[in-house]
Structures are given as structure tokens and as C-alpha cells.
DRENDO-1510 file (C-alpha; in Angstrom, 1 decimal, always signed):
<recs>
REC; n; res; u; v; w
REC; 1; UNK; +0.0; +0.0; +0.0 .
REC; 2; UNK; +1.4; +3.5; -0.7 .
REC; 3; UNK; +1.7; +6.5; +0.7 .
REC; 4; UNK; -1.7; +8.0; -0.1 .
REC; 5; UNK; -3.5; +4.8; +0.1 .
REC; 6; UNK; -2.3; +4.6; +3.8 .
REC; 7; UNK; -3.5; +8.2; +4.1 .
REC; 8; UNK; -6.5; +7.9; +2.8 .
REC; 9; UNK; -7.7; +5.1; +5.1 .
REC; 10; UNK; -6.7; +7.4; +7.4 .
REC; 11; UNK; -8.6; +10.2; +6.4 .
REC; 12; UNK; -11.9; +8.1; +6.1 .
REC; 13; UNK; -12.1; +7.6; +9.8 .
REC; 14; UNK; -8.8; +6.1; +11.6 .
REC; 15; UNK; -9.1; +7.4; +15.4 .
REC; 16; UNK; -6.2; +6.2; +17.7 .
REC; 17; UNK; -7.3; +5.6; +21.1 .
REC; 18; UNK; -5.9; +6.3; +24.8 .
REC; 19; UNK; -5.2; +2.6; +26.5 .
REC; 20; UNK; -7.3; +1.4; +29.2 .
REC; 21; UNK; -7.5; +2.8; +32.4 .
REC; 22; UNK; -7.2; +6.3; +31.2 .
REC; 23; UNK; -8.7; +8.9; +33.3 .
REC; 24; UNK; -12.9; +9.0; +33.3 .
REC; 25; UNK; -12.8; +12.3; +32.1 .
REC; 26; UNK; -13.8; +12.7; +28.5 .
REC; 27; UNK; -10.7; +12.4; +26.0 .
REC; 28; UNK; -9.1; +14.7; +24.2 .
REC; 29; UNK; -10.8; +14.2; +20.8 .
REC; 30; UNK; -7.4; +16.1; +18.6 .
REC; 31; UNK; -7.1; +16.6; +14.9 .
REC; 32; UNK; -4.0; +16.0; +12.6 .
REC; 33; UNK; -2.2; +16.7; +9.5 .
REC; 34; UNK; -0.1; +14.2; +7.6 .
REC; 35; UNK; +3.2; +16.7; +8.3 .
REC; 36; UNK; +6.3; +16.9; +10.7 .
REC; 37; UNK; +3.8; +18.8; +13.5 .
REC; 38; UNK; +2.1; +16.0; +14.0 .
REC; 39; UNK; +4.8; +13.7; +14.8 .
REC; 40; UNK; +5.3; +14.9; +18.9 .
REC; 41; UNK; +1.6; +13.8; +19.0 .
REC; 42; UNK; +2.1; +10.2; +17.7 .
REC; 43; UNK; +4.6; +9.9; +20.0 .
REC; 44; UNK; +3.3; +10.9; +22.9 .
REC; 45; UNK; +0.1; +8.7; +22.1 .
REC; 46; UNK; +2.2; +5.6; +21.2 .
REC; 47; UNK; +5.1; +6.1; +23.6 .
REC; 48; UNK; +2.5; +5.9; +26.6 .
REC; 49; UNK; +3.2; +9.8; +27.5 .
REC; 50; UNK; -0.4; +11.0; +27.4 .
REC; 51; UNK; -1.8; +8.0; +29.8 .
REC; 52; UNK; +1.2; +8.9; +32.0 .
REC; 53; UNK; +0.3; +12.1; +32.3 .
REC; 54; UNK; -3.6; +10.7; +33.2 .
REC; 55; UNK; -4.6; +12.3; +30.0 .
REC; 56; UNK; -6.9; +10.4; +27.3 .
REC; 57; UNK; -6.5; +11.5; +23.8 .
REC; 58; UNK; -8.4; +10.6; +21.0 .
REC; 59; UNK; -6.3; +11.3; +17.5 .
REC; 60; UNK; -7.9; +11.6; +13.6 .
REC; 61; UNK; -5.9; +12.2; +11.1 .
REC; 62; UNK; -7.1; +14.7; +8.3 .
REC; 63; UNK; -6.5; +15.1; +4.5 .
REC; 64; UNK; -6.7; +18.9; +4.2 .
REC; 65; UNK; -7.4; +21.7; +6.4 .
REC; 66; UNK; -11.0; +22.2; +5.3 .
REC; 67; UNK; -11.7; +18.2; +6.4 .
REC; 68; UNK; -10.1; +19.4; +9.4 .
REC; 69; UNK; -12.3; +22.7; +9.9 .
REC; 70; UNK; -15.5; +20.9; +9.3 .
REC; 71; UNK; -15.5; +18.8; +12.2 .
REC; 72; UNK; -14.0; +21.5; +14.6 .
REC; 73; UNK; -17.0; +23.9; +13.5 .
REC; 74; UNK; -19.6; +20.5; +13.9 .
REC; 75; UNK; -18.4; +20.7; +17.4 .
REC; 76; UNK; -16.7; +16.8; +16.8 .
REC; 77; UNK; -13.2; +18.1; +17.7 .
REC; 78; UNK; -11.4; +19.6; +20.8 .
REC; 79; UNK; -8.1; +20.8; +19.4 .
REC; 80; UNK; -6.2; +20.2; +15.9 .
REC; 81; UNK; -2.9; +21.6; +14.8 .
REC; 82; UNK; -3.7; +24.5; +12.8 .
REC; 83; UNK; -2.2; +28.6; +12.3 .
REC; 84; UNK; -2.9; +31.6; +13.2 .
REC; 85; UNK; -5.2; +32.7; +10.4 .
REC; 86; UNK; -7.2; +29.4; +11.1 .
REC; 87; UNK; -7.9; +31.0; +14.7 .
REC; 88; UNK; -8.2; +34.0; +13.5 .
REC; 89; UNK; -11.1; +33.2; +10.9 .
REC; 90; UNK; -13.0; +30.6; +13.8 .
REC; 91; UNK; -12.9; +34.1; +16.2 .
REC; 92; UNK; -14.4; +36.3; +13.3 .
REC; 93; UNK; -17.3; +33.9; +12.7 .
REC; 94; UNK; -17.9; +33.6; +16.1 .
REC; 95; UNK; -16.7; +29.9; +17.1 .
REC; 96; UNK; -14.4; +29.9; +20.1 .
REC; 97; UNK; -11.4; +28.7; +19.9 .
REC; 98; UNK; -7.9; +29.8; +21.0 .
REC; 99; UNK; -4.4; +29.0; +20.1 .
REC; 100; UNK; -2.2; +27.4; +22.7 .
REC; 101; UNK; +1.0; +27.0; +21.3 .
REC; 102; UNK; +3.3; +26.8; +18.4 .
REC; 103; UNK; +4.0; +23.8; +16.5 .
REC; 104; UNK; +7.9; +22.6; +14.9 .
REC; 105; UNK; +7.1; +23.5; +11.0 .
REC; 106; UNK; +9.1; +23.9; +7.8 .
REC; 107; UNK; +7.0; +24.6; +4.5 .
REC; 108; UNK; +9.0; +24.0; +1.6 .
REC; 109; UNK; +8.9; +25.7; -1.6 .
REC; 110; UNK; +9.1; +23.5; -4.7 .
REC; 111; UNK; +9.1; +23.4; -8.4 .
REC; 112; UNK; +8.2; +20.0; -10.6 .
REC; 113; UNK; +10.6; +17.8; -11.7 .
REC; 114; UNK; +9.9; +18.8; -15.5 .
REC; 115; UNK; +9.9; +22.8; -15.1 .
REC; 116; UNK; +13.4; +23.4; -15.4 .
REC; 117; UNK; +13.5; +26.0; -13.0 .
REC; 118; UNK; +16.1; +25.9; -10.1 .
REC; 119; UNK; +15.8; +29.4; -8.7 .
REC; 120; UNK; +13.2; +31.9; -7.3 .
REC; 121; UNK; +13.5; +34.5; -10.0 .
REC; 122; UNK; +12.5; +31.6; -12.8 .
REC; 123; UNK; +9.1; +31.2; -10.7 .
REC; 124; UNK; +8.1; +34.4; -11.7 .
REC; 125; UNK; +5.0; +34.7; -13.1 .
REC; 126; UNK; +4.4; +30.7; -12.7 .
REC; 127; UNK; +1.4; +29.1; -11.3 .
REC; 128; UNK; +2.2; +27.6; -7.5 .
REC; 129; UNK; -0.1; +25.1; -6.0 .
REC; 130; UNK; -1.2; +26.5; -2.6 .
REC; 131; UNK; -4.0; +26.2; -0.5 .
REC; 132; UNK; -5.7; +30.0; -0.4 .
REC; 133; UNK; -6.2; +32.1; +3.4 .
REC; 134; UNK; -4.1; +29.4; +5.4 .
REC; 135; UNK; -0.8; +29.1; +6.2 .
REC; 136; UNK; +0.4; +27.7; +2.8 .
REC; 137; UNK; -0.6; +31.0; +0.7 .
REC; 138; UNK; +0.7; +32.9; +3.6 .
REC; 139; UNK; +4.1; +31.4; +3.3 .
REC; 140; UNK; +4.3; +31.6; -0.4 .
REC; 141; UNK; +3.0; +35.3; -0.4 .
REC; 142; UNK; +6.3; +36.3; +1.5 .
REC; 143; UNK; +8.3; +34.2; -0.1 .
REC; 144; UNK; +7.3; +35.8; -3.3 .
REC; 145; UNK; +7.4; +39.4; -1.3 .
REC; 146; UNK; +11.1; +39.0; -0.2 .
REC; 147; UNK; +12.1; +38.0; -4.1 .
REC; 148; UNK; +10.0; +40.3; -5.8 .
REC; 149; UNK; +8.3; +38.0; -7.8 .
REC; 150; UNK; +4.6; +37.0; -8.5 .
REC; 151; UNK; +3.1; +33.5; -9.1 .
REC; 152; UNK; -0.4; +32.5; -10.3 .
REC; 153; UNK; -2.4; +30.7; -7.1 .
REC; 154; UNK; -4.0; +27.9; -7.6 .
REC; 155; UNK; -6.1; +25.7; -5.3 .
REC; 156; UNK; -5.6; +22.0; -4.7 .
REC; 157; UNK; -7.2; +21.3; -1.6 .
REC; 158; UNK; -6.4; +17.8; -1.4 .
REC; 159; UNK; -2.5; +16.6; -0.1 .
REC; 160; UNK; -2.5; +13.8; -2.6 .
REC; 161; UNK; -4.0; +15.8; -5.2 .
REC; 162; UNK; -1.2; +18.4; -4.7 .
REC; 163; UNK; +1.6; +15.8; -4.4 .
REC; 164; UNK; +0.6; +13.7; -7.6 .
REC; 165; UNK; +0.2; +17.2; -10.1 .
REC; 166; UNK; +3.1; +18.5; -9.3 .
REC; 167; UNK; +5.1; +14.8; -10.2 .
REC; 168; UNK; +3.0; +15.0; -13.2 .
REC; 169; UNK; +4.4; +18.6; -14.4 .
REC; 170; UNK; +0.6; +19.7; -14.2 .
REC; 171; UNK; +1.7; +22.2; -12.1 .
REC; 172; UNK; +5.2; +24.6; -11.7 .
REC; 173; UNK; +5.5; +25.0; -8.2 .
REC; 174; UNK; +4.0; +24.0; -5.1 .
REC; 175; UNK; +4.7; +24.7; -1.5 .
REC; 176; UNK; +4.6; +21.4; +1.1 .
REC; 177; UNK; +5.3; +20.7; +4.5 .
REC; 178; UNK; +8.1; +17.9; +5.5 .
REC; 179; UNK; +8.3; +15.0; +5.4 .
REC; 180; UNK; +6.5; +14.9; +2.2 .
REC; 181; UNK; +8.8; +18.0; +0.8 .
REC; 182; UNK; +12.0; +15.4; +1.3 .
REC; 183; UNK; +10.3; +12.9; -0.8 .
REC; 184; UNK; +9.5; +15.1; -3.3 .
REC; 185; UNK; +13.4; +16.1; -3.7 .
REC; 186; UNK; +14.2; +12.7; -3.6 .
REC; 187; UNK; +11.8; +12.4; -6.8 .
REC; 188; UNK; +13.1; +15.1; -8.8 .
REC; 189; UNK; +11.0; +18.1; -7.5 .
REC; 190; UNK; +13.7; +21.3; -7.3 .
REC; 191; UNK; +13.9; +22.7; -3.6 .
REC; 192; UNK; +13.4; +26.8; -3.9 .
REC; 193; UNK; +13.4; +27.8; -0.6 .
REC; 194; UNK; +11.7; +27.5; +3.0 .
REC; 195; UNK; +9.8; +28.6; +5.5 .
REC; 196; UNK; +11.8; +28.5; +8.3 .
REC; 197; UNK; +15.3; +29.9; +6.2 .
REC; 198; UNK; +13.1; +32.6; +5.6 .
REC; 199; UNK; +11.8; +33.3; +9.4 .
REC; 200; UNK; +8.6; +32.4; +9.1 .
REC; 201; UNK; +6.5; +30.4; +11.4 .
REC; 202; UNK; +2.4; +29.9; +11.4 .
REC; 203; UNK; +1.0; +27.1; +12.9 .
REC; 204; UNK; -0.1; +26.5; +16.3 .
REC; 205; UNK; -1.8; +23.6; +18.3 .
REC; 206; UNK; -5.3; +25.2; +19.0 .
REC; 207; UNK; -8.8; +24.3; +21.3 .
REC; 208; UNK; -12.1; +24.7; +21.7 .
REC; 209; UNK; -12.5; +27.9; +24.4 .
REC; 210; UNK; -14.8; +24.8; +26.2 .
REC; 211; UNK; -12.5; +22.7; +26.4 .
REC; 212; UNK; -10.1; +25.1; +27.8 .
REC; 213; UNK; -12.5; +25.6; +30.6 .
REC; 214; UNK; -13.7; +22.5; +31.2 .
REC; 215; UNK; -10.6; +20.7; +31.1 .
REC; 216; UNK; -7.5; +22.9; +32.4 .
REC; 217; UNK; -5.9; +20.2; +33.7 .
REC; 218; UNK; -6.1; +17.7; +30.8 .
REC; 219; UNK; -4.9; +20.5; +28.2 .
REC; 220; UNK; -1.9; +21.1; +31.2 .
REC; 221; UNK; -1.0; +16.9; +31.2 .
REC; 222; UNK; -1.6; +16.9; +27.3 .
REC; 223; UNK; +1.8; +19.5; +27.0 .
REC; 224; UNK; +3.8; +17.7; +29.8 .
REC; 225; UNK; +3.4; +15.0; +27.4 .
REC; 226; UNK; +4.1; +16.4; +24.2 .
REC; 227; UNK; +7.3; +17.7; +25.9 .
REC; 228; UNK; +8.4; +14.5; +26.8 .
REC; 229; UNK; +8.0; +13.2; +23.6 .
REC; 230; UNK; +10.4; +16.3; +21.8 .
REC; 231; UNK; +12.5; +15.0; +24.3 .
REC; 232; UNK; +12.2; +11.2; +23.1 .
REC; 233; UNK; +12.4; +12.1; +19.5 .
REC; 234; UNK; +15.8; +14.5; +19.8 .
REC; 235; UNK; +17.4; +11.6; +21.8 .
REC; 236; UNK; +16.0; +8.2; +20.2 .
REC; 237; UNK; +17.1; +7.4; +16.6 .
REC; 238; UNK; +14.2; +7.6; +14.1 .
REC; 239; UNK; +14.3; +3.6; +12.7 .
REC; 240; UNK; +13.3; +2.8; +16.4 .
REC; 241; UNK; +9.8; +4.8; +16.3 .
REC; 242; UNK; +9.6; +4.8; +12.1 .
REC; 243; UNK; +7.3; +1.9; +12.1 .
REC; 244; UNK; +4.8; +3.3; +13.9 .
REC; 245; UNK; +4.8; +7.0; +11.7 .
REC; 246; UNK; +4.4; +4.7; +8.6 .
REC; 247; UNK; +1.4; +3.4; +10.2 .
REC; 248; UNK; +0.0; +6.7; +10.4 .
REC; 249; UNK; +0.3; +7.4; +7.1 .
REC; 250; UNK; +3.9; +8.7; +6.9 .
REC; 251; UNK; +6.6; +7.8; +4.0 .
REC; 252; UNK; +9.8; +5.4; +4.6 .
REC; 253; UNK; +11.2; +8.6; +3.8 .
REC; 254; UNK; +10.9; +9.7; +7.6 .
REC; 255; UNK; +13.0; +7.9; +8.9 .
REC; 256; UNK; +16.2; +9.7; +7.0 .
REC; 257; UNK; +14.5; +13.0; +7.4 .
REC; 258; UNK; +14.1; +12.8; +11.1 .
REC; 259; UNK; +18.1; +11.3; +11.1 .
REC; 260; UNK; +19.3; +14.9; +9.0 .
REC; 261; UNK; +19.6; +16.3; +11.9 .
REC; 262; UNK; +16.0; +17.8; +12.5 .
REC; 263; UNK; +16.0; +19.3; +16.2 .
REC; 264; UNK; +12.4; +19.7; +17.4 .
REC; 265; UNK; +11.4; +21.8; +20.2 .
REC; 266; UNK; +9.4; +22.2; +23.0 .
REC; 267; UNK; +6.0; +23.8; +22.6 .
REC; 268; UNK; +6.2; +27.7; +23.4 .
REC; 269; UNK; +4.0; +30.6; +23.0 .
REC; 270; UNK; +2.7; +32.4; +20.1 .
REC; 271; UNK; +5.2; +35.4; +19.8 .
REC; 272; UNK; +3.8; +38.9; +19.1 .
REC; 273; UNK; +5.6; +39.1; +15.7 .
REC; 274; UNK; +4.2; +36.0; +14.2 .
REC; 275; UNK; +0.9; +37.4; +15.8 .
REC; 276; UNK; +0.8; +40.7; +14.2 .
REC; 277; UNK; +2.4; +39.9; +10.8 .
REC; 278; UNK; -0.5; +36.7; +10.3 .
REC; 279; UNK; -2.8; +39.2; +11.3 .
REC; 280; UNK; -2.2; +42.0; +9.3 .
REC; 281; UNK; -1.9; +39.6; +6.2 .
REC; 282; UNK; -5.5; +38.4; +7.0 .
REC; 283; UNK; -6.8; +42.1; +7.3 .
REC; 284; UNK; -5.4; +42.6; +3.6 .
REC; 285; UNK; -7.0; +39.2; +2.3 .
REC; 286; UNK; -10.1; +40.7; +3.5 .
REC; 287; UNK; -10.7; +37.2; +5.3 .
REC; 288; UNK; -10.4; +39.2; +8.7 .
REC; 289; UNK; -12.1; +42.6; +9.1 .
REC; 290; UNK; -11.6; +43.4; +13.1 .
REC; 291; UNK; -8.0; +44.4; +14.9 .
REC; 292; UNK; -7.7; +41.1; +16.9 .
REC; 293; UNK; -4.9; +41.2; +19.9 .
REC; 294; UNK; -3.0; +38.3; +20.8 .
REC; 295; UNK; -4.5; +38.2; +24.0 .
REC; 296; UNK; -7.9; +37.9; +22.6 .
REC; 297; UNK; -6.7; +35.0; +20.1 .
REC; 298; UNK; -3.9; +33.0; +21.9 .
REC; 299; UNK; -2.9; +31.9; +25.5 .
REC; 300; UNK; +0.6; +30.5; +27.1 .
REC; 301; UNK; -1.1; +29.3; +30.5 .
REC; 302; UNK; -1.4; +25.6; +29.8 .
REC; 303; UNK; +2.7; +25.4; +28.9 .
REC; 304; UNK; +5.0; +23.4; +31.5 .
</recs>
């Protein structure tokens, strides 16, 4: 089975349950992406950190953000990993939600195997393959910024989808989170740049405001956990825990990622920067129309 197949069973309803003997409380029902932010997570759930923290979480893994949106705003979901503008959108049309961390991220920017293109400046003008008003367009818009170049957006919701039309030269560029960037290098896809070589950073772990309420303590265990697994991952090799990623959809190709020296870090706050410069990027999309603050969209009181 490949890589999508695995993702797609996934996608069509795979939850990952705590063990038995879990707290009585109700789980933590959390959403995830098939990317490198997710990994802490599976970790923490397989490793045994979450039910020895007295926390029960509930994980589903999730094709594309909209999927992902759906069953937050359907009331299904406690918490996914998400950005900023994610947040930001929920608080405009009134569903509460709050951000309550970062998450370890690096958005690549790529062109197809058949464009002949190795540089920014060649991208100019070219379509790129990014999902509009989340964090993908947002990278790629100051990417593009920074090099003075423009590209032609267009929408493929769908991971997969993305990933197959850009191997198929259907599309010029695309930007892609790891570990799925490193297999697309590793099948002839040019590397452009990044998000994190150019300073830029948007996703966050975010809940429901009820569950934030309700469940302090839980939300408090479920980041002593995650912590201990960042810990695990930066002092375990990869091949010992790779098996279990590939059951969660992930490519062989983790496995040599995670050993290239990938450092992942402890959750932290949203920092004001990354705050205001989301924000203000929203405001000019139109997709948010009131001055949000920080405070009113993201806490720090549930970090170790």
C-alpha cells in the first residue's frame, strides 16, 4: 500500500485511542495533518506519554485543512494543529477557539521535476499550487514578497492531489510541508526555498475555548506530554519509532528525514511578531475585518 493509500484510510475515519484505564474524564478528541507537527503527538500517544500524564487522547488524522475545519466547526473536535489565520477566521465567525501554542514546522517551496526551473526568480509569473487564506498561501506570499516575484495561485485542496500534479508537471511549483517535501526532492522536485530559512513560522496547536474551561488540567497533562516526547524524538534514533509513523500514514522517507539532523522543540507561546504579521496579512485578504490582539486570540497558561 502507498503513501496516499495509507492516508487515505486514514482520512476516512482512523481514530487512535488512549489505552485502558485512562482517566474517566472525557478524552481529548485532537485533529492532525499528515506533516512533521504531527509527529510529537504520535509519539506521545504511542510512547505511553499522554496515559502517563492521566490524560486520554483521542487522535484523527485529516486530508486537508478544510476536512479538518469541518468537524472542529460541527463541534466533533477539541483541538487540531492549525495557524494563526485558522484561529483568527474561527474568532471572526464567532466559534471559540484559542491558540495554545506553536508547532515545529518547515513549509517548503518547490518546483516540478519537469519545469526546469532551479531558482526563485524563474518562478516568476508561474502558477504555484497552494492552499488560499491558510498558512500555505501565507508562506508563499512572503516568499514571493522577499524576491520580488509573483506567481499564479492555484487551489488543490487535497495533499494527494497536490503531491501527484506537481510529479505529473501539471503544475510549476507548489509549496509542502516535511516529510512529504523530502520525498519530493528525492523524486526530482527542485527545492526553492523555505519557510523557516526565511523566518517564518504559522502554525499553532489550538482548542475549543470549552474545552479550555472544562478541562485545564487535561490541556496542562496533554503538554507535559508532548514535551516528553520532543525530548524522546531528539534523543531516540528515528528507525526505532519509524514503524509506527508509517502506520500513520507517513513515508519510509521519515525515517532519513528525522536522522538529517531535525532538532524539534518544545511547545512555546505564540510570539507577538508571528501574531501581528498573520494578522495583518489576513486584514489585507479581507478574510479578517476586526484588529484582533494576541491576547484575545492565543494563551501560554497551559505550557510546562
Amino acid at each position: 500500500m502507498n503513501l496516499f493509500s495509507r492516508l487515505s484510510l486514514l482520512t476516512l475515519g482512523l481514530v487512535l485511542l488512549s489505552p485502558l484505564g485512562a482517566q474517566s474524564a472525557p478524552p481529548l478528541r485532537f485533529g492532525l495533518l499528515p506533516a512533521e507537527s504531527a509527529i510529537p503527538l504520535i509519539v506521545a500517544h504511542e510512547k505511553g506519554f499522554f496515559a502517563a500524564q492521566g490524560v486520554a487522547v483521542e487522535l484523527t488524522m485529516f486530508q486537508s485543512p478544510l476536512d479538518r475545519n469541518i468537524v472542529l466547526q460541527t463541534g466533533k473536535s477539541d483541538g487540531a494543529i492549525g495557524d494563526v489565520m485558522t484561529v483568527l477566521a474561527f474568532k471572526e465567525a464567532g466559534l471559540a477557539v484559542t491558540a495554545a501554542s506553536d508547532i515545529n514546522e518547515d513549509f517548503k517551496l518547490l518546483a516540478s521535476p519537469g519545469a526546469g526551473i532551479t531558482t526563485l526568480a524563474q518562478l516568476d509569473g508561474k502558477d504555484v499550487s497552494v492552499v488560499p487564506n491558510f498558512a500555505l498561501e501565507y508562506i508563499m506570499d512572503r516568499i514571493a514578497q522577499k524576491a520580488g516575484i509573483t506567481y499564479k495561485l492555484v487551489n488543490i485542496p487535497s495533499i494527494p492531489a497536490r503531491f501527484e500534479a506537481l510529479m505529473a508537471n501539471r503544475l510549476t511549483g507548489v509549496v509542502f510541508t516535511e516529510p512529504q517535501a523530502t520525498v519530493l526532492v528525492a523524486r526530482g522536485a527542485k527545492l526553492l526555498g523555505g519557510s523557516q530559512e526565511s523566518g517564518l513560522k504559522a502554525g499553532v496547536l489550538l482548542f475549543t475555548d470549552k474545552v479550555l474551561a472544562e478541562q485545564p488540567s487535561a490541556v496542562q497533562a496533554f503538554y507535559r506530554a508532548y514535551n516528553q516526547a520532543v525530548a524522546f524524538i531528539n534523543s531516540t534514533p528515528a528507525s526505532s519509532y519509524a514503524a509506527t509513523l508509517v502506520k500513520y500514514g507517513f513515508p519510509e522517507a521519515i525515517t532519513a528525514y528525522l536522522g538529517s539532523g531535525v532538532r524539534y522543540k518544545n511547545a512555546a507561546a505564540v510570539t507577538p511578531a508571528m501574531f501581528e504579521d498573520i494578522a495583518a496579512w489576513c486584514r489585507s485578504k479581507g478574510t479578517v475585518k476586526k484588529a484582533w490582539t494576541l491576547a484575545e486570540v492565543a494563551t501560554d497558561r497551559f505550557l510546562p
